[in-house]
Backbone bond lengths (Angstrom), bond angles and torsions (degrees), N, CA, C in turn:
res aa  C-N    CA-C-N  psi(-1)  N-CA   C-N-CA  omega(-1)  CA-C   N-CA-C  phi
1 X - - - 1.473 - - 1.516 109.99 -
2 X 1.181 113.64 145.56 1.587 119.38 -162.79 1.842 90.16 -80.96
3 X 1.522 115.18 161.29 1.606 112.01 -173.90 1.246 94.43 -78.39
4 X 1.565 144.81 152.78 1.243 133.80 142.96 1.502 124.37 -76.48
5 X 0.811 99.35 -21.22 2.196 109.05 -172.50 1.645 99.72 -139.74
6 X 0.961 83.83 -169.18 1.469 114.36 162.24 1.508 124.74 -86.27
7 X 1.026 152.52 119.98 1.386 128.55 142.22 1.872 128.38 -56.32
8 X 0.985 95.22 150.42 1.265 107.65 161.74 1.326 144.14 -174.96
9 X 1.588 105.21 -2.28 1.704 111.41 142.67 1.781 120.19 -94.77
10 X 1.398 97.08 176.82 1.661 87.16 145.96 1.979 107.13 -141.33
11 X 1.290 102.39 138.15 1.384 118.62 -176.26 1.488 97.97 -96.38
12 X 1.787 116.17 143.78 1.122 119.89 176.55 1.157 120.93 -160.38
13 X 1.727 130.80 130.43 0.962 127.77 -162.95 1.658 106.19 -138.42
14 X 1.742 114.66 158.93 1.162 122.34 162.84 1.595 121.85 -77.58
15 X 1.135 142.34 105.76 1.161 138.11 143.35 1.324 136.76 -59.11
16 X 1.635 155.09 122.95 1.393 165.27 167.60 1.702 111.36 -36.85
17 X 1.101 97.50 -63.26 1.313 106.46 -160.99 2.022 111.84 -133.96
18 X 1.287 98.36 145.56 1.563 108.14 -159.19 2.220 103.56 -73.71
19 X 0.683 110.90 -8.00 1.140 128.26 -178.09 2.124 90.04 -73.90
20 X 1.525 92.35 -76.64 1.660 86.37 -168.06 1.698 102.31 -48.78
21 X 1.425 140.44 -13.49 1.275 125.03 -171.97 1.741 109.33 -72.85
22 X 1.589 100.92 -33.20 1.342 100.56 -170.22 1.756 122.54 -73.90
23 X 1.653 108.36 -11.45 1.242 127.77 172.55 1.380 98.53 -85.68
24 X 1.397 130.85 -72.41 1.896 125.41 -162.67 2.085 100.94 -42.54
25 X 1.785 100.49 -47.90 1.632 74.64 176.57 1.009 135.32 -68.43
26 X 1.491 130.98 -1.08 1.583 134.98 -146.56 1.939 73.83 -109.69
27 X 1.327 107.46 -49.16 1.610 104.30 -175.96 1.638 114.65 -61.11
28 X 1.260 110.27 -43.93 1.725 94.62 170.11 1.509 134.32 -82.53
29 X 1.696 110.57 -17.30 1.196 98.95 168.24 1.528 114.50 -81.42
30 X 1.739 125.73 -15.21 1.566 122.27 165.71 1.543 105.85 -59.33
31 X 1.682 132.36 -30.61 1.559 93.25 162.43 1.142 125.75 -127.25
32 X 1.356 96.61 58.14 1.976 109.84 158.04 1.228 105.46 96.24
33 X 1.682 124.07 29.86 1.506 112.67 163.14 2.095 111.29 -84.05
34 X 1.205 89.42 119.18 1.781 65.07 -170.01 1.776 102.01 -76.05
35 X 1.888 93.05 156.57 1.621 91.81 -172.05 1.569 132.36 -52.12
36 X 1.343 95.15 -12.16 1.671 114.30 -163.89 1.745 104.10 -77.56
37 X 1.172 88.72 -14.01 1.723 104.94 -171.07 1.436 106.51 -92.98
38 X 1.535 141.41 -18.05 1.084 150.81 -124.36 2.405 96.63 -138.47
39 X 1.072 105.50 101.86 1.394 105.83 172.46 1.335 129.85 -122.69
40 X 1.729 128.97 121.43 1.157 115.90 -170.93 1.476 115.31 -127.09
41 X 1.212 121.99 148.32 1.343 133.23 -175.01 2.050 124.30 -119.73
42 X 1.504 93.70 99.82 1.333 68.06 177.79 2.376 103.26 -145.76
43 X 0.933 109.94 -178.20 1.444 107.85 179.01 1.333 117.14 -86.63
44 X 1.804 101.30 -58.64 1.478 101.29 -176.70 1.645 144.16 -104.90
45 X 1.567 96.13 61.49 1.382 113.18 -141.87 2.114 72.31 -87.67
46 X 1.524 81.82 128.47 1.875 104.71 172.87 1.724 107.69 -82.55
47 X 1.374 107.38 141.08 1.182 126.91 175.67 1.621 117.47 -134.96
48 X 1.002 143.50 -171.22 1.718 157.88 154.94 1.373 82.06 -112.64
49 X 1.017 157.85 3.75 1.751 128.60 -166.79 1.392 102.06 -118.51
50 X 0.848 123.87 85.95 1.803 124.78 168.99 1.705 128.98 -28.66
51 X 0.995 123.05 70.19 1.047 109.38 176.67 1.603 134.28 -79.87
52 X 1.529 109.17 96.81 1.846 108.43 -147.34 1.721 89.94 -88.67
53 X 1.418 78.44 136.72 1.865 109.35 169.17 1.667 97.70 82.75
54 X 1.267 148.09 -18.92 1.015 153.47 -173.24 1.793 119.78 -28.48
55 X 1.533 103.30 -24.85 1.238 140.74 -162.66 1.925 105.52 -81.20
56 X 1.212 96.19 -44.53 1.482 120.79 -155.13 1.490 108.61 -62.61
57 X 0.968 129.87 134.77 1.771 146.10 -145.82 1.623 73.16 -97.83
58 X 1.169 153.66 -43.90 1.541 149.29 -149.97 1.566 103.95 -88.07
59 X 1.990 107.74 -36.76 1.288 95.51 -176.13 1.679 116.93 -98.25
60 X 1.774 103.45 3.32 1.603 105.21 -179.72 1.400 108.15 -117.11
61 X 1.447 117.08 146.27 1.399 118.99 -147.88 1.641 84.71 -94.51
62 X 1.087 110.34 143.58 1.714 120.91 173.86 1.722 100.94 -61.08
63 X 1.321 90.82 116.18 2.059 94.38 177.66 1.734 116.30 65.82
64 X 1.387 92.38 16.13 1.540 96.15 167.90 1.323 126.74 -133.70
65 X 1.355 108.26 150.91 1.625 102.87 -176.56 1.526 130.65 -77.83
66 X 0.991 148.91 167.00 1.829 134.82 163.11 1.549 68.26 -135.84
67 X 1.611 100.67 132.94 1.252 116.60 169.25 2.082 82.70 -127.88
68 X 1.393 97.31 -160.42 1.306 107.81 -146.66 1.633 119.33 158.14
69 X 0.978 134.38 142.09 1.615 138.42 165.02 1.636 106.73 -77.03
70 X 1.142 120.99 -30.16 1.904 108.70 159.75 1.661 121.05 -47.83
71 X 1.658 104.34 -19.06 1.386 91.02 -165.99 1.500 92.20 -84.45
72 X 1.493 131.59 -23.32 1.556 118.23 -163.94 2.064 112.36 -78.76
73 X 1.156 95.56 1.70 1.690 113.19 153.19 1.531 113.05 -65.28
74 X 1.137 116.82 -29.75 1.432 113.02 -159.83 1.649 109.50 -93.00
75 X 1.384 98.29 -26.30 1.633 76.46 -175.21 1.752 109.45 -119.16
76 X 1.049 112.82 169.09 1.574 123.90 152.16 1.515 125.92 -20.24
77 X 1.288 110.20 153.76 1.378 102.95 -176.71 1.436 127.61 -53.54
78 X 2.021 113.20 -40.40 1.184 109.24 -179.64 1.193 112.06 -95.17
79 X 1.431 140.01 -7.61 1.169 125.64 165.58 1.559 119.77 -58.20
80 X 1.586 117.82 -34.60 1.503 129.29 178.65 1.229 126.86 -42.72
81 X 1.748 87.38 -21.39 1.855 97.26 -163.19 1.455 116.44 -97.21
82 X 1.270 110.92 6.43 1.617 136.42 160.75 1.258 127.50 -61.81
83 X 1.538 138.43 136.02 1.240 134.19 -179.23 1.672 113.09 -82.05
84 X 1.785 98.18 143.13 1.577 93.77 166.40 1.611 113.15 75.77
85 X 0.897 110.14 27.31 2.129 109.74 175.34 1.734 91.74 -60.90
86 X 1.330 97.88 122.94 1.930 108.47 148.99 1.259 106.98 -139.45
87 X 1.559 97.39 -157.22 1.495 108.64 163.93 1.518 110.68 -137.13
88 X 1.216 104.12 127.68 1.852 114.30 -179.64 1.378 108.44 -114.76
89 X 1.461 91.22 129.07 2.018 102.21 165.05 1.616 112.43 -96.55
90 X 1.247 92.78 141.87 1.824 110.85 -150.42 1.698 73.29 -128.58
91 X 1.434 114.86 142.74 1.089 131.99 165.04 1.659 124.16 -93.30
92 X 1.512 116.49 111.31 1.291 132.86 -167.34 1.960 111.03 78.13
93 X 1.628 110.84 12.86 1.532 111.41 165.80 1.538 87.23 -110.23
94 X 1.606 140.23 -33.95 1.536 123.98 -125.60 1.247 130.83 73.38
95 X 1.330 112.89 -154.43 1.201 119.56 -156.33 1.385 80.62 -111.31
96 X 1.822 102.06 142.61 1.841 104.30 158.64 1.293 101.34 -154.91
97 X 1.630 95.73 174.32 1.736 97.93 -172.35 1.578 96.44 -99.25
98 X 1.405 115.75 158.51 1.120 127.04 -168.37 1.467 122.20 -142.60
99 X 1.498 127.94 124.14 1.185 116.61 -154.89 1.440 119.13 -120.14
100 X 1.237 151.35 -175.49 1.575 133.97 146.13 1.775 99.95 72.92
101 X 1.719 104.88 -163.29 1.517 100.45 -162.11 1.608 103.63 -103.93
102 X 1.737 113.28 35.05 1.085 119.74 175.85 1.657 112.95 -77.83
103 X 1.337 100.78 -29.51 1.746 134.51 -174.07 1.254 96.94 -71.59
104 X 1.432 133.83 -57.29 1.087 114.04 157.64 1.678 149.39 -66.95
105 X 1.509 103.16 -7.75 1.264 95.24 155.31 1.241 132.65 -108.32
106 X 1.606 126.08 12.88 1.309 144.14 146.32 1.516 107.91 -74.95
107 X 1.413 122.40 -14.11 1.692 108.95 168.54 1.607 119.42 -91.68
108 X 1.494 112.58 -2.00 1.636 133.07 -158.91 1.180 105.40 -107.86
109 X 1.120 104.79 -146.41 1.692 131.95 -177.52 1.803 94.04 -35.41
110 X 1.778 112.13 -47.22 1.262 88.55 -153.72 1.857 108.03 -95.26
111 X 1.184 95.75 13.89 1.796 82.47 -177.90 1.825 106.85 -77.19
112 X 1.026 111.11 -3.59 1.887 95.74 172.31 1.043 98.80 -73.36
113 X 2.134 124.14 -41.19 1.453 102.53 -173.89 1.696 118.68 -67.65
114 X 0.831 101.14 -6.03 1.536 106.92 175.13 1.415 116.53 -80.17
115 X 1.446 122.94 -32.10 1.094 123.10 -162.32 1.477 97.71 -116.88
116 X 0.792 127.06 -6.07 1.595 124.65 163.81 1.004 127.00 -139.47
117 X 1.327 128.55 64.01 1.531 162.33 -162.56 1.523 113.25 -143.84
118 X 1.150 111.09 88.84 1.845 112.97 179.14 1.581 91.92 -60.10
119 X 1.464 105.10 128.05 1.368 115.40 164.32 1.788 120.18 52.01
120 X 1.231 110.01 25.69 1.358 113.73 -168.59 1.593 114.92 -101.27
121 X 1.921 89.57 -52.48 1.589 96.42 -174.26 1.584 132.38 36.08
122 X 0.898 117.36 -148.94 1.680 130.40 -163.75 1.932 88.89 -43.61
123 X 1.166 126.11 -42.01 1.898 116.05 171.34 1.218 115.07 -46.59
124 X 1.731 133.23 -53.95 0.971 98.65 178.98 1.299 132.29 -90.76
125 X 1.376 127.93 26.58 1.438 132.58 179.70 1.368 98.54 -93.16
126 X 1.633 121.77 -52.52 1.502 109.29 165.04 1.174 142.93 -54.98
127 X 1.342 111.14 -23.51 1.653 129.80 172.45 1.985 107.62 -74.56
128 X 1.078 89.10 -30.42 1.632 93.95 176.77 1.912 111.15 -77.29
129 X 1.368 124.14 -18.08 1.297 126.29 -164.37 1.886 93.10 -104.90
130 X 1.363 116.46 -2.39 1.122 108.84 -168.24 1.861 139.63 133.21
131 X 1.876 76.97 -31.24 1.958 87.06 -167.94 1.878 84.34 -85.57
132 X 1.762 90.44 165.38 1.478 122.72 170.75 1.413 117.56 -57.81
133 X 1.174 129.64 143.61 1.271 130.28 173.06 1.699 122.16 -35.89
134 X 1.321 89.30 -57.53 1.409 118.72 174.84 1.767 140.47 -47.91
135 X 1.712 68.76 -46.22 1.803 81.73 151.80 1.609 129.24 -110.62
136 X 0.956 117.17 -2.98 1.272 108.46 -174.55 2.265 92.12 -86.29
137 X 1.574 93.13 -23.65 1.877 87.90 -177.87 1.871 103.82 -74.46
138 X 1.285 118.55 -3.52 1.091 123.77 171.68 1.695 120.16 -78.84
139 X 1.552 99.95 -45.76 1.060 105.99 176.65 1.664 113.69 -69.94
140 X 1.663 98.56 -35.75 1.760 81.04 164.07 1.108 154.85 -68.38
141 X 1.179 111.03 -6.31 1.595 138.01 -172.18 1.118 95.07 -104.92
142 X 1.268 150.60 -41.40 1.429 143.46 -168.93 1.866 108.44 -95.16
143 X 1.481 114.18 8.25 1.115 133.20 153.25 1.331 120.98 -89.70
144 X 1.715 115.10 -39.81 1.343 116.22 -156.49 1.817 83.68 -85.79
145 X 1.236 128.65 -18.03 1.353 140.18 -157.81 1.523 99.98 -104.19
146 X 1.314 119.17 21.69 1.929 133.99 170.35 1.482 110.46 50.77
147 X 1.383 117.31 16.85 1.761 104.12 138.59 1.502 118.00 -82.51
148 X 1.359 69.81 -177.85 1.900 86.24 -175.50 1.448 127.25 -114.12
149 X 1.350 112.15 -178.89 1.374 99.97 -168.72 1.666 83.11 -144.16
150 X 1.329 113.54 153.76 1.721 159.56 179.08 1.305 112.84 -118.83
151 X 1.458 110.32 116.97 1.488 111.12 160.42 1.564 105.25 -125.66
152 X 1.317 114.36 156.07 1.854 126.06 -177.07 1.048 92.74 -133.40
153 X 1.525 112.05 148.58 1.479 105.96 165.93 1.773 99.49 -126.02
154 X 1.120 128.99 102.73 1.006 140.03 -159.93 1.847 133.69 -97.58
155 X 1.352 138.87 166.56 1.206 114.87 155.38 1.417 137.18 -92.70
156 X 1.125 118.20 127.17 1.413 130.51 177.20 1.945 110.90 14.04
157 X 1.310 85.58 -75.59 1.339 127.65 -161.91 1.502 92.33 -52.41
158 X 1.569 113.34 -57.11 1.443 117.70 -160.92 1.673 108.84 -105.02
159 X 1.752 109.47 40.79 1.042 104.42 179.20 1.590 120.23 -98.79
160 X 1.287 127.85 -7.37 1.337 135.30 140.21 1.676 116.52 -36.18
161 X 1.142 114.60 -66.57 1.258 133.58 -166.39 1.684 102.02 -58.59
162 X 1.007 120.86 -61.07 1.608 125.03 177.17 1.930 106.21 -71.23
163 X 1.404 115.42 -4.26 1.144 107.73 173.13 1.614 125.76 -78.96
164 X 1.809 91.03 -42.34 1.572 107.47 159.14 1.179 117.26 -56.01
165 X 1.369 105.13 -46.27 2.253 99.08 175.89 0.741 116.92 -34.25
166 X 1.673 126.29 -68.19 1.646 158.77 175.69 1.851 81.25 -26.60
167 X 1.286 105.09 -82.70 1.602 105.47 -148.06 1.686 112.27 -77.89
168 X 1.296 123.63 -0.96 1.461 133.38 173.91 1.278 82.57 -80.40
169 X 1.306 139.28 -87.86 1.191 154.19 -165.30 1.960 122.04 -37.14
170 X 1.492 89.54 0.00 1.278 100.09 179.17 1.363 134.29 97.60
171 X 1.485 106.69 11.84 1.816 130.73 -163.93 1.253 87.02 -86.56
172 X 1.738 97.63 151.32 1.700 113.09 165.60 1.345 84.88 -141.77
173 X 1.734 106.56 -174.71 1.404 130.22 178.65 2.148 99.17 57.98
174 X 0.856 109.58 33.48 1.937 110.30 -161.86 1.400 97.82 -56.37
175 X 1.214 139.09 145.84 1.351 130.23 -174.35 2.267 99.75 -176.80
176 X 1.731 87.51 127.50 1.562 93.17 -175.96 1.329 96.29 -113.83
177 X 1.422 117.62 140.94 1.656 148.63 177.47 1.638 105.97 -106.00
178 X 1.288 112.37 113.12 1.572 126.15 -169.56 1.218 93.39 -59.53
179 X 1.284 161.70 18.87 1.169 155.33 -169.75 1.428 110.28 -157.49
180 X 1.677 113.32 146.39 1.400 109.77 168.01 1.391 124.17 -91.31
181 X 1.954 157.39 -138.85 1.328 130.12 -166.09 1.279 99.23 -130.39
182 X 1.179 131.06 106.79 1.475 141.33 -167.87 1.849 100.96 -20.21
183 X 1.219 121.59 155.99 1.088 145.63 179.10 1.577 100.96 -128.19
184 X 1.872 123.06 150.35 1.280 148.41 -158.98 1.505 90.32 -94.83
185 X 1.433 120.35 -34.53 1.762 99.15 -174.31 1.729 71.23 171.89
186 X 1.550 112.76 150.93 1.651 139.36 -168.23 1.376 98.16 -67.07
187 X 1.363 108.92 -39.79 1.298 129.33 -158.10 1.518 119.13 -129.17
188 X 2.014 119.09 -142.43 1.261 125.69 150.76 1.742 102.24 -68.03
189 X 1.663 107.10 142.09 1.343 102.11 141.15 1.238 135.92 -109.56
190 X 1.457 107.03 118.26 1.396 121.60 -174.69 1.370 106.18 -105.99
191 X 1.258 139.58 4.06 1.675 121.81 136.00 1.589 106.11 -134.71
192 X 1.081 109.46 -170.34 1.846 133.95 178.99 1.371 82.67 -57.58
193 X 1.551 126.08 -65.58 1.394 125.50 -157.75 1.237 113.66 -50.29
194 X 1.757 141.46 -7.88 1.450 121.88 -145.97 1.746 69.92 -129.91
195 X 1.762 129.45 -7.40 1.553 93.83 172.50 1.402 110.32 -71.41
196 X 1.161 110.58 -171.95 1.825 135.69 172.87 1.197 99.61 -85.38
197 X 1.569 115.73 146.36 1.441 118.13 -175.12 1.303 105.40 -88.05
198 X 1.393 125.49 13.83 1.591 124.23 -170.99 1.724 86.68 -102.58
199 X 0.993 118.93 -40.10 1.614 122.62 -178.52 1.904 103.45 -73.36
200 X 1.281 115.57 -82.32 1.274 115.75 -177.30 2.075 107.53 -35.48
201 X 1.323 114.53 -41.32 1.600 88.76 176.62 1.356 107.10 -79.44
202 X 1.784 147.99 15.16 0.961 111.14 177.14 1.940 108.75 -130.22
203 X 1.248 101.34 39.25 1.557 123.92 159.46 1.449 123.32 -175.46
204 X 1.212 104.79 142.54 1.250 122.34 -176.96 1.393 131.55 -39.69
205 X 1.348 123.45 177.31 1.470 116.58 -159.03 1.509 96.00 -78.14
206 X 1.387 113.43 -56.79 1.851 120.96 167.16 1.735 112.71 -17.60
207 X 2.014 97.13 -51.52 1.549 88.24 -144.15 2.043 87.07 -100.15
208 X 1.477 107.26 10.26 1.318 112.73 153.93 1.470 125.17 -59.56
209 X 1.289 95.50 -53.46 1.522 112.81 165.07 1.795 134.35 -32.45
210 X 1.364 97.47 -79.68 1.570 130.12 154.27 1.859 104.71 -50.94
211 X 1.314 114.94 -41.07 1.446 92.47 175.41 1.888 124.46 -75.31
212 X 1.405 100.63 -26.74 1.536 125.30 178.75 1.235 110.24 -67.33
213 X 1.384 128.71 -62.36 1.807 142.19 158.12 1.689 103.49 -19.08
214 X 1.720 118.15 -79.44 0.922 130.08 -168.36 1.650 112.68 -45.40
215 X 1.438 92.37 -48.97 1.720 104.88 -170.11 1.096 110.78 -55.09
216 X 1.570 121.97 -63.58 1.505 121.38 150.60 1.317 133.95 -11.77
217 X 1.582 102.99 -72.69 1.519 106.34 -173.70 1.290 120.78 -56.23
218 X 1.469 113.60 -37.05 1.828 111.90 158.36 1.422 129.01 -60.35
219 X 1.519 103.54 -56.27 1.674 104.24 171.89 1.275 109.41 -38.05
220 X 1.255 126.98 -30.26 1.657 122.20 -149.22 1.846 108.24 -95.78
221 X 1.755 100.05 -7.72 1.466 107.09 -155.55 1.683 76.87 -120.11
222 X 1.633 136.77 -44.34 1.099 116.02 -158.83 1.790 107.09 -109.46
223 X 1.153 96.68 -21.86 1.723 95.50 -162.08 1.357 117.77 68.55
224 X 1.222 119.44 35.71 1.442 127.38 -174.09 2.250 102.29 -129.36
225 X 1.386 95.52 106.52 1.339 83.69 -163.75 1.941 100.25 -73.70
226 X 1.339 120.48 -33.97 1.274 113.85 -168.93 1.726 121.26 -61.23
227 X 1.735 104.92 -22.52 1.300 140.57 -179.61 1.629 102.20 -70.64
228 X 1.056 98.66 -36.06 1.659 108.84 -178.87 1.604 95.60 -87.18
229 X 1.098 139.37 -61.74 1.548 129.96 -155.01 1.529 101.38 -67.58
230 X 1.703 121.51 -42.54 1.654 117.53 -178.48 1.737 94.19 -69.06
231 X 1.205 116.85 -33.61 1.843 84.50 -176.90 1.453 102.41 -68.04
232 X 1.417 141.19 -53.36 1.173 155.43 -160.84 1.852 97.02 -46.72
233 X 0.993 105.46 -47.64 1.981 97.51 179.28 1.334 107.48 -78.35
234 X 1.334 117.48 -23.48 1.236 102.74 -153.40 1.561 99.80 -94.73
235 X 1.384 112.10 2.38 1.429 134.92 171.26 1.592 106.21 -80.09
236 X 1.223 105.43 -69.17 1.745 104.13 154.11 1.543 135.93 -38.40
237 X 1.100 87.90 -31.79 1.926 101.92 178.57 1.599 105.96 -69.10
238 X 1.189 106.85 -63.72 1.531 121.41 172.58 1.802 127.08 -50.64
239 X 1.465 94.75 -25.70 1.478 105.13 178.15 1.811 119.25 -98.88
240 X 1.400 99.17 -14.47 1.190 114.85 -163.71 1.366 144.43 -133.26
241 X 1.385 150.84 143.67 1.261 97.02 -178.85 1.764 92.24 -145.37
242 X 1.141 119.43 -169.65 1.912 103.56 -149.95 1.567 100.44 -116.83
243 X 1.435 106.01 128.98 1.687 126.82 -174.64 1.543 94.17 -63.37
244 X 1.891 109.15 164.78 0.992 95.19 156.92 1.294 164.37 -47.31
245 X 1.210 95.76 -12.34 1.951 107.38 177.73 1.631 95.51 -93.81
246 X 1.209 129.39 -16.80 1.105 96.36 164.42 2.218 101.73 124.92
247 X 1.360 80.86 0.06 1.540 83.95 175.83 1.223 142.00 -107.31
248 X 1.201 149.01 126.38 1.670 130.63 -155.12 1.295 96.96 -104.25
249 X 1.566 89.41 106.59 1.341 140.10 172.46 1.698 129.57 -120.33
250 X 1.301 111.90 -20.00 1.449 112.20 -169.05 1.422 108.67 -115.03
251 X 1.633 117.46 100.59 1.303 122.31 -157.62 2.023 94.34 -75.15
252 X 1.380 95.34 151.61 1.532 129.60 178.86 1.288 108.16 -48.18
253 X 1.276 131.77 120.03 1.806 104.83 169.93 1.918 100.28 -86.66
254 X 1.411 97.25 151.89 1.504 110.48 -175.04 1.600 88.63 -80.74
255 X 1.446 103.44 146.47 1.481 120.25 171.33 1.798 114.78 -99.88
């Protein structure tokens, strides 16, 4: 879908039940949210497709995604049409599936706060993008408690208007973040200079490298930039693994 605006908030709400998720997206991309803009988070999203062990702390990388074409079995028609479906383990939420370019910023800058946060989890990644303490510990509990969560990233102008959506549509907890969710580079990155400084401080010049390559080689095959940033870490993930401060820097030895 062509962009209509700009973004430049993001709107976000709790939903009850997985049913209302598959209506709010069909309602925001009918008026011009494009899907790429649109991220959802939830645990107990129902399927027929079994996915065995999927669950397992051994087979999901702490703050990382395993995405995959099994996951587009799992959901509804409009959830499918979202970038980047995996599954991420969040410490003291579990494991959940994760959709849109939220996945990518739970695979970035913010998975140290995830992973080194006594008792914080999924709070301080939201507290870092903008939201209140208060609510983002709302939103975690009403995650860890198998609702879901909605993010929009919207325009300014038309952020009333998508607020009522949210809450016609059955949203509670409604809450807008003056900012939209960092992006890996606008575009291709063809130097250090075109990453995001939330990415470039949190790996090394090496795993700059290997993250830029990867990003590319997808952008170039899918045209899907969020598709490109989860392969791009998860290229880093595999190559790397994160120094004490928190940066992936310390390449893997091959066995």
């Amino acid at each position: 879908m062509t962009e209509a605006y700009k973004a430049e908030r993001t709107i976000s709400a709790v939903f009850k039940q997985q049913k209302q998720i598959d209506d709010v997206i069909r309602r925001l991309i009918e008026r011009g949210v494009s899907s790429d803009h649109i991220s959802v988070m939830g645990r107990n999203f129902q399927s027929e497709t079994r996915i065995a062990g999927f669950i397992s702390k051994r087979d999901v990388i702490l703050g990382g995604l395993r995405t995959g074409a099994i996951f587009g079995s799992l959901f509804g028609s409009f959830l499918s049409l979202l970038s980047g479906v995996g599954v991420l383990f969040i410490p003291f939420v579990g494991p959940i599936v994760a959709a849109g370019p939220i996945g990518a910023v739970l695979l970035g800058a913010a998975s140290g706060a995830i992973a080194g946060s006594a008792g914080a989890g999924l709070v301080s990644v939201l507290t870092t993008l903008g939201m209140p303490e208060d609510k983002a510990a709302i939103y975690q509990t009403r995650l860890q408690a198998g609702e879901f969560l909605v993010m929009a990233e919207v325009a300014s102008d038309r952020a009333g208007e998508f607020q009522l959506l949210l809450e016609s549509a059955g949203g509670e907890e409604i809450h807008t973040i003056e900012a939209t969710l960092a992006r890996a580079c606008s575009g291709a990155c063809n130097s250090v200079e075109d990453l995001s400084p939330e990415v470039r401080s949190h790996i090394s010049v090496d795993a700059q490298g290997t993250f830029m390559e990867r990003y590319n080689a997808v952008l170039s095959e899918s045209n899907d930039q969020t598709k490109a940033e989860h392969a791009a870490w998860e290229a880093v993930h595999q190559q790397y693994d994160e120094d004490e401060n928190g940066v992936w820097s310390k390449s893997k030895v091959s066995v």
